[in-house]
N, C-alpha and C positions, 0 to 999 in steps of 0.2 A: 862916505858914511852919511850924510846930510841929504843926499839925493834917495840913500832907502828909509830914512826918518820922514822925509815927504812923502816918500812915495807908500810909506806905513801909513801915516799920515791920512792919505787921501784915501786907501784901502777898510782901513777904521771908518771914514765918512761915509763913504759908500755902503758900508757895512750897516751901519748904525741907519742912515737914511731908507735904503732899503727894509728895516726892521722896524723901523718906527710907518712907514708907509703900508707896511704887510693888513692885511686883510682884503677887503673886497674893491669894486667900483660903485663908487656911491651912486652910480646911476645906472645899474644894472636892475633889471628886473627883477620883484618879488619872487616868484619864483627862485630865480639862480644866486639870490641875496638868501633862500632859506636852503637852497643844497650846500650850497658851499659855506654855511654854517655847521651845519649837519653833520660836513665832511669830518669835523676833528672829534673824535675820542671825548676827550675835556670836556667839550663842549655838550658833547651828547652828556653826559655824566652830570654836567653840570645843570642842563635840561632836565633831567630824569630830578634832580633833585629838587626844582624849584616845582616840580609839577607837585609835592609832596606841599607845598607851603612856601612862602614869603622867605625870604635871605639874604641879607645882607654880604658883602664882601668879604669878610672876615668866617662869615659862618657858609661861604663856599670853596674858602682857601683849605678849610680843615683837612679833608680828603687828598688834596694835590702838594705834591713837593715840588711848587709852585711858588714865584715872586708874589706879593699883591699886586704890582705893577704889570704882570702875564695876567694873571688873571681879571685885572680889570681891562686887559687887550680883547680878553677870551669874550666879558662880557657887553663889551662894546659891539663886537660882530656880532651879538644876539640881537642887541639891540637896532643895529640898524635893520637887522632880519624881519626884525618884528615878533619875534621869539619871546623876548622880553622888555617889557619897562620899569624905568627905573622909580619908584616912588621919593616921598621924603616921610620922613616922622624924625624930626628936629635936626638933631644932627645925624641922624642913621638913614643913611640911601638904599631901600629892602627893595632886592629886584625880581618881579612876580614876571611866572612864567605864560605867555600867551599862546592859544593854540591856533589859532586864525592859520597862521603859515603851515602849518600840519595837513588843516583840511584843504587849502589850495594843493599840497603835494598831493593827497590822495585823489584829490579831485583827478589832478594830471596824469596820475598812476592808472586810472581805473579802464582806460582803454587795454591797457598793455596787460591787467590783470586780467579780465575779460578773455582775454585774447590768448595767453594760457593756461587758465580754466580748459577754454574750447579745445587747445593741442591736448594737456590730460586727458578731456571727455573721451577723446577722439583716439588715443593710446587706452583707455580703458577698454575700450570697445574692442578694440585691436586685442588687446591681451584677454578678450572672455571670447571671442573667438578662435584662440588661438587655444584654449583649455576646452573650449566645446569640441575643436577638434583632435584634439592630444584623447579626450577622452572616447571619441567616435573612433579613433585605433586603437584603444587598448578592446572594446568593446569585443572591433571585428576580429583582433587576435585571440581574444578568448575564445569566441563562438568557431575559429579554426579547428 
């Protein structure tokens, strides 16, 4: 009995450790510090909201059935993303949302967009040749 209350024990530590550790690597690059922000739901939600105006903790728990303790997890990972900072106005910590790491994403994005644009163009083209010639046999079947 003693040997599964340790080993419960140790299972809790690990547990707990691992969860209190959760988020990113503080020395991963801007970039992979603002996807793997991105990644969560919450977070985006949380995002969209601060792009509206200034917010404090409390007035972005409103929305989420949500600890404040998660969601000052939630906001912590914007924070190192650069997503967001955190202000002061006395004792209220209001955390305004930054776009800096948006426009690096899109920056890196923009090859890849580029890039299918041009397979579209190129499917476009495909598909109005392929109606110019649907239409060149119904033509010559009429004129039979």
């Amino acid at each position: 009995m003693r040997a599964d209350l340790v080993r419960f024990g140790l299972d809790i530590y690990i547990a707990t450790w691992q969860y209190s550790h959760m988020g990113m690597n503080v020395h991963a690059d801007r970039l992979s510090l603002a996807f793997a922000a991105l990644a969560d739901p919450t977070r985006r939600a949380m995002l969209a909201r601060l792009a509206s105006g200034e917010a404090d903790v409390s007035e972005l728990m409103k929305p989420f059935a949500l600890s404040q303790p998660t969601i000052s997890k939630h906001l912590n990972v914007l924070e190192r993303a650069g997503l967001v900072i955190r202000g002061r106005d006395g004792q209220r910590r209001p955390r305004t949302f930054v776009a800096n790491p948006l426009k690096d994403i899109a920056d890196w994005m923009e090859p890849f967009r580029r890039f299918w644009e041009q397979k579209f163009a190129g499917l476009d083209d495909y598909l109005k040749q392929m109606q110019k010639k649907e239409k060149t046999r119904e033509r010559t079947k009429r004129s039979r």
